[in-house]
C-alpha positions in Angstrom: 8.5 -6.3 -2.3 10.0 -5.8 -5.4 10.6 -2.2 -7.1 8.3 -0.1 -8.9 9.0 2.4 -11.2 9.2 5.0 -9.1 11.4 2.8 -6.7 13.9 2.6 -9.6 16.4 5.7 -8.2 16.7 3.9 -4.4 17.3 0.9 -6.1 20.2 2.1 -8.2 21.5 4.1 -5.2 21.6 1.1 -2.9 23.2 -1.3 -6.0 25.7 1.4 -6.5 26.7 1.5 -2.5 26.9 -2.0 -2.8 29.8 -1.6 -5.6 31.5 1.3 -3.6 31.6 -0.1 -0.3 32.3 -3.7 -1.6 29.4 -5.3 0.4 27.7 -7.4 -1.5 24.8 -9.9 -1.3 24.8 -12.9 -1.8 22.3 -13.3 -4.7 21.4 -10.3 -6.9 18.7 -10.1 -9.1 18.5 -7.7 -12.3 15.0 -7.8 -14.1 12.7 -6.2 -16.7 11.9 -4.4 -19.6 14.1 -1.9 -20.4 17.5 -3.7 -22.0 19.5 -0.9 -21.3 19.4 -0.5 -17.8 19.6 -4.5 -17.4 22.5 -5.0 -19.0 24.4 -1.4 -17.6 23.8 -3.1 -13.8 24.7 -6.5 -14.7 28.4 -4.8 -16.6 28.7 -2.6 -13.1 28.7 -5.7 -11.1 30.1 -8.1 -13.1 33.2 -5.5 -13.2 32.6 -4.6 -9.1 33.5 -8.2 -8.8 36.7 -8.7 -11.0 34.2 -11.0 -13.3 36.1 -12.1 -16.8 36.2 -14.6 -19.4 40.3 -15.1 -17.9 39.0 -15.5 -14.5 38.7 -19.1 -13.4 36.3 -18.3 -10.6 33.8 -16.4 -12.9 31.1 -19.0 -14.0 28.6 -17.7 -17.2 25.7 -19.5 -18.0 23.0 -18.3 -20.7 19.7 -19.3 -21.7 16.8 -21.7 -21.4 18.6 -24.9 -21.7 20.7 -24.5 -18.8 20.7 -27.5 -16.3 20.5 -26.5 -12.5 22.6 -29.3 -11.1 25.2 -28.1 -13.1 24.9 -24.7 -11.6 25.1 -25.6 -8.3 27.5 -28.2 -8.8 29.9 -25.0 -9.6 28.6 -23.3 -6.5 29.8 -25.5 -4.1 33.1 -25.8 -6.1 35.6 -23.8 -3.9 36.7 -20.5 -5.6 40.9 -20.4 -6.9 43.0 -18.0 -4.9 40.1 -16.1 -4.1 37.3 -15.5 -1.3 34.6 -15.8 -3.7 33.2 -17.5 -6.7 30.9 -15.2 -9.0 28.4 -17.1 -11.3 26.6 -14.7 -14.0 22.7 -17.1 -15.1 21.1 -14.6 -18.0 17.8 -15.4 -19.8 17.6 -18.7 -17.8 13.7 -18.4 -17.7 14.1 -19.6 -14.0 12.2 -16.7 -12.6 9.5 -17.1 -14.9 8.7 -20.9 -15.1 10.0 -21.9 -11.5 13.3 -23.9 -11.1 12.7 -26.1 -7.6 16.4 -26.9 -7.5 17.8 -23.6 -7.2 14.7 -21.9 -5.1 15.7 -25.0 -2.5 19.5 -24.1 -2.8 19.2 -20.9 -2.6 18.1 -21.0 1.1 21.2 -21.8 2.1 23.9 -21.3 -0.4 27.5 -21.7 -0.6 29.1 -18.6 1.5 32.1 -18.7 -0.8 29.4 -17.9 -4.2 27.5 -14.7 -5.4 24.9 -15.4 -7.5 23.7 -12.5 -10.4 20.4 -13.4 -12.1 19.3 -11.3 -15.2 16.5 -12.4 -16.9 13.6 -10.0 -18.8 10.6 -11.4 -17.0 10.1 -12.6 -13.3 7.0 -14.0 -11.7 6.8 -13.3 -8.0 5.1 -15.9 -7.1 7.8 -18.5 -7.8 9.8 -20.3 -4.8 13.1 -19.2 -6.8 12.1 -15.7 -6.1 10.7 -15.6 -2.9 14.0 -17.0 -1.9 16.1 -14.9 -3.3 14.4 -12.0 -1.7 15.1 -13.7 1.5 18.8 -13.6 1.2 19.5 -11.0 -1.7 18.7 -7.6 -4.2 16.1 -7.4 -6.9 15.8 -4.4 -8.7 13.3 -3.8 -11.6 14.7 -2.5 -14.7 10.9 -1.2 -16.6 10.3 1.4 -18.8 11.2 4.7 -17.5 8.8 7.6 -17.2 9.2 11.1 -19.1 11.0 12.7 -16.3 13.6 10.2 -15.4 14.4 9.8 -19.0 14.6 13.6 -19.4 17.4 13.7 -16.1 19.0 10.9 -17.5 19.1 12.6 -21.0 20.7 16.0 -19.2 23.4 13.6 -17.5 24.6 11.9 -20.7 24.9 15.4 -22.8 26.3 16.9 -19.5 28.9 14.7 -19.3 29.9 15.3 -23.0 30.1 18.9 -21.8 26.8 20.1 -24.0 23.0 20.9 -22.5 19.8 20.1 -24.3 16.7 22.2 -23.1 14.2 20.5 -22.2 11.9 21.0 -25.0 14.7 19.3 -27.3 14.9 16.5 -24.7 11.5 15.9 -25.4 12.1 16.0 -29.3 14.3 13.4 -28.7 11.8 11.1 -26.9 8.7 11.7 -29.0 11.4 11.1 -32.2 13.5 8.1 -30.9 11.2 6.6 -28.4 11.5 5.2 -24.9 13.7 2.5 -25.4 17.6 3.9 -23.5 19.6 1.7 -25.9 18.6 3.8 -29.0 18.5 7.0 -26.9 22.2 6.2 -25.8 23.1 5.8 -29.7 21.2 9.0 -30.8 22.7 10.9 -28.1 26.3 9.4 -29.6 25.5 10.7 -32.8 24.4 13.8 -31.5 27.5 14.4 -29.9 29.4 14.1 -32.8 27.3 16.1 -34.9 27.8 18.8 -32.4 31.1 18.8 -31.4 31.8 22.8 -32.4 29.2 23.7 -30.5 27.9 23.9 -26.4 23.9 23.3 -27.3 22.2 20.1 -29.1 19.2 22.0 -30.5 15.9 20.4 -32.1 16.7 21.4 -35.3 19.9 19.0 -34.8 17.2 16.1 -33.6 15.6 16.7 -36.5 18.8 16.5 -38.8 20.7 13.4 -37.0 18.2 11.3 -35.3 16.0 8.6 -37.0 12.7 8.1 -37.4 12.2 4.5 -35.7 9.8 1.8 -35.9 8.1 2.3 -32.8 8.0 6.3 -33.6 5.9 5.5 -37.2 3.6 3.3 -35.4 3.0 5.6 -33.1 2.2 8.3 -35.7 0.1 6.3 -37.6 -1.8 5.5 -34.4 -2.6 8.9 -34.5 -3.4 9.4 -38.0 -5.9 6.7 -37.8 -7.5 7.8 -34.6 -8.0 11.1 -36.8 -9.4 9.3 -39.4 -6.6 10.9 -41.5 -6.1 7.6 -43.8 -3.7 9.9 -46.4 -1.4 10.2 -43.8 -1.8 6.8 -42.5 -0.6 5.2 -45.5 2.1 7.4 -46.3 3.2 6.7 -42.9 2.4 2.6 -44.3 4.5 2.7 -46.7 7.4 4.9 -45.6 7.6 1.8 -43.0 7.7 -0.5 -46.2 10.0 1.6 -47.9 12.7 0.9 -44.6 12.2 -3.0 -45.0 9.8 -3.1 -42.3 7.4 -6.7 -42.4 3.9 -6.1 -43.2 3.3 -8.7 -40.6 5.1 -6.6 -38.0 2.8 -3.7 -38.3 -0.1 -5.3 -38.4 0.9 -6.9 -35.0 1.7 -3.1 -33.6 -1.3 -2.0 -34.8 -3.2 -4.6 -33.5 -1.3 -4.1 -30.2 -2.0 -0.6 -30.2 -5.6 -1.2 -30.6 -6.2 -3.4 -27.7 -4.1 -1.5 -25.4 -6.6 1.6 -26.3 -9.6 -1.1 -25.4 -8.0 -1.8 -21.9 -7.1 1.7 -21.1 -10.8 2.9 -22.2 -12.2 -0.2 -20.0 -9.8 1.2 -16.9 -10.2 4.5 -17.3 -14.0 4.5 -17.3 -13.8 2.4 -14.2 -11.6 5.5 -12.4 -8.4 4.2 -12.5 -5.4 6.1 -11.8 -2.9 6.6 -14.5 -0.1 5.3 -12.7 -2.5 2.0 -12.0 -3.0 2.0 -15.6 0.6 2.3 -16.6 1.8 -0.5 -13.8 -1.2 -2.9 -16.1 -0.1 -2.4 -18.9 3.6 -1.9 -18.7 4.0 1.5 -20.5 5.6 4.2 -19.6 3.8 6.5 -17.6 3.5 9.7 -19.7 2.0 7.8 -22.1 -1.1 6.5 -20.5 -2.7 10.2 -21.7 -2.0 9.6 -25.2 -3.3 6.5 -25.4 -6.4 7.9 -23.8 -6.5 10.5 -26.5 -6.9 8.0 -28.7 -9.5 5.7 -27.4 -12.0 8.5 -26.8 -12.2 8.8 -30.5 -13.8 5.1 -30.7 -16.6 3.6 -28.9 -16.4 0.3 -27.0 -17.9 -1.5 -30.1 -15.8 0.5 -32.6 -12.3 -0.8 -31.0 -13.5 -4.7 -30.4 -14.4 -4.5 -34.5 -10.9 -2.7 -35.1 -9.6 -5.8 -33.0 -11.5 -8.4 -35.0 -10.6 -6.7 -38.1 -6.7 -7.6 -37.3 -7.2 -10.7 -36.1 -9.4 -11.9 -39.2 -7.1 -9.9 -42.2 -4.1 -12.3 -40.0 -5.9 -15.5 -40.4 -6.3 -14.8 -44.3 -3.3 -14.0 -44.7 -2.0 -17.2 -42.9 -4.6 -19.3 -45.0 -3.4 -18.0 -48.4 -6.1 -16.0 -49.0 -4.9 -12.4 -48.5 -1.8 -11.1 -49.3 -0.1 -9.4 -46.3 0.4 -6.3 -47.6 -3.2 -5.8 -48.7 -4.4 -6.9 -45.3 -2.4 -4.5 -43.7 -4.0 -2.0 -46.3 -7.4 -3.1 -45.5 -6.8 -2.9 -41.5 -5.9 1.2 -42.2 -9.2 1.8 -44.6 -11.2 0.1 -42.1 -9.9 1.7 -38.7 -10.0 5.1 -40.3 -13.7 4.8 -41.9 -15.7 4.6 -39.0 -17.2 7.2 -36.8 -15.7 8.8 -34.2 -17.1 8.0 -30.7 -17.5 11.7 -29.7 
C-alpha cells in the first residue's frame, strides 16, 4: 500500500537507510504534493548514487513527451566501468495516464539499472504502479500536517543554532503557509535577520516574512465568511496591488468555496477529519478551519456562492464583464447573505 500522511516519517527513515547502508531497490518512486520534499528525496538519491550530468551511466529524462522504448532501450544498455546504470524519469505522467511498455518491463528489469520515478500525481490503479510496488519503494510526498511541520521547523532553526517557540512556529505557518519550499526560504531570511541573536521571535515573523498569496486568500476567506466585505476588499486589492491576476483569485475563491460545500456534505455525514483531509488533500489541521467556515452558510447559500463564480467567469470570458469587477461582484455577493446559524 502506498504511504499516508502519517506513514510519511517510516517512509523517510527506510529511504534514508537505503542511502546509508547502500542497499537499494531496484525502482524507487517519489510522489505527491508537496515540491519540497519531492525534490529533497530525489537530490538524496540522485547524490547516494554518484548521479551527474559528467556521469555517462546517469540517464535524465523529463516530461510528457518522453518515449518509453527509448527508456528502456538505455536500460538494457550495459553501465561504463560501473555495476550500475541510474536513470532519473520526472513529470513523465506515466503514473497517472498508464504507460504499458514500462509496467511490462518493469517485471523484470535489467539487474545492472535503478530506476527513480518522480512525478506529482500517481494513480494506483495503473499496471506501471502495481509493478513497481512489486519490485521497489514508493513514498508519498503530501502536504504535511501542523505538527510535522512544526518538528521540521525546530530542526531547520536548530541546526542554524537558534530556537523558535512554538507559538512563533505557528506564526510562521498561519503567515507563510504550508507549502516547505517557501517555509525553507522564510526560515533563510529569518536566519539572517537574526544572526546576533539565539531566538527568532514573532515580532521578527512579522518584520521579515511575507504575506503570500495563499495567506491573503485565506484571510479573505475569512473575512467573507464574517460577512466583513471592508476587509475583504482591502484584502482584494492589496492582492491587486502585488500583481496578483484577478482571474487567479477568483479561481481560489471559487476553490475555497467548494471545498467548504464538500467538507459541510462530509462532515454532516460523520466523517472523520483525517477522512476529510485524505478527500480533499489538505492538510490536516486545517480541516477545522474550513469547517468554521462552512457553518456560517447553509447548503443552498454555498451552491449559489459556487454558481455566482462560475457565472461572473463565463462573463468575463464572453466579454461582457470585466475581470476585475467580477471578482468585485463575487466578494459583495458572498458577504451579503445570511449566515446559516
Amino acid at each position: 500500500m502506498a504511504a499516508k500522511t502519517s506513514d510519511f516519517p517510516a517512509k523517510q527513515r527506510q529511504l534514508n537507510e537505503d542511502v546509508a547502508s547502500g542497499n537499494f531497490k531496484p525502482c524507487y518512486l517519489i510522489y505527491g504534493d508537496e515540491a519540497y520534499l519531492r525534490l529533497q528525496n530525489r537530490d538524496k538519491l540522485v547524490k547516494a548514487l554518484g548521479g551527474s550530468a559528467n556521469s555517462m551511466n546517469f540517464n535524465k529524462y523529463e516530461g510528457d513527451n518522453i518515449s518509453p522504448t527509448e527508456v528502456i532501450d538505455m536500460a538494457e544498455t550495459m553501465p561504463f566501468l560501473s555495476d550500475r546504470r541510474v536513470i532519473l524519469v520526472e513529470n513523465s505522467g506515466f503514473f497517472k495516464a498508464g504507460c504499458p511498455e514500462l509496467a511490462d518491463y518493469l517485471k523484470a528489469p535489467s539487474e545492472t539499472t535503478l530506476f527513480i520515478f518522480v512525478e506529482k500525481e500517481v494513480d494506483k490503479r495503473k499496471d506501471i504502479y502495481k509493478a513497481l510496488l512489486k519490485i521497489g519503494f514508493e513514498m508519498e510526498c503530501s502536504a504535511q500536517d501542523e505538527e510535522l511541520l512544526k518538528k521540521w521547523i525546530r530542526s531547520r532553526v536548530a541546526s542554524e543554532g537558534k530556537d523558535i517557540s512554538p507559538r512563533a512556529q505557528a506564526v510562521l505557518i498561519d503567515r507563510v503557509g504550508t507549502d516547505m519550499s517557501n517555509i525553507a526560504t522564510e526560515i533563510e531570511k529569518l536566519i539572517c535577520y537574526c544572526i546576533a541573536r539565539n531566538a527568532i521571535t514573532e515580532e521578527d515573523i512579522d518584520a521579515v516574512c511575507a504575506n503570500y498569496l495563499t495567506g491573503r486568500i485565506f484571510a479573505m476567506t475569512d473575512a467573507i465568511s464574517s460577512q466583513d466585505q471592508t476587509k475583504a476588499m482591502e484584502l482584494y486589492y492589496d492582492l491587486l496591488a502585488l500583481k496578483e491576476p484577478p482571474a487567479k483569485i477568483l479561481a481560489l475563491i471559487t476553490r475555497q468555496f467548494n471545498i467548504m460545500l464538500q467538507i459541510k456534505e462530509m462532515t454532516d455525514n460523520r466523517r472523520s477529519s483525517a477522512e476529510i483531509a485524505s478527500a480533499l488533500k489538505i492538510a490536516p489541521f486545517l480541516v477545522g478551519k474550513y469547517q468554521g467556515w462552512a457553518r456560517k452558510y447553509s447548503f443552498e447559500q454555498l451552491r449559489g456562492a459556487l454558481e455566482l463564480c462560475a457565472s461572473n467567469d463565463e462573463a468575463v470570458k464572453k466579454g461582457k464583464l470585466d475581470y476585475i469587477i467580477s471578482v468585485e461582484m463575487v466578494i459583495i455577493g458572498c458577504t451579503s447573505v445570511g449566515k446559516a446559524g
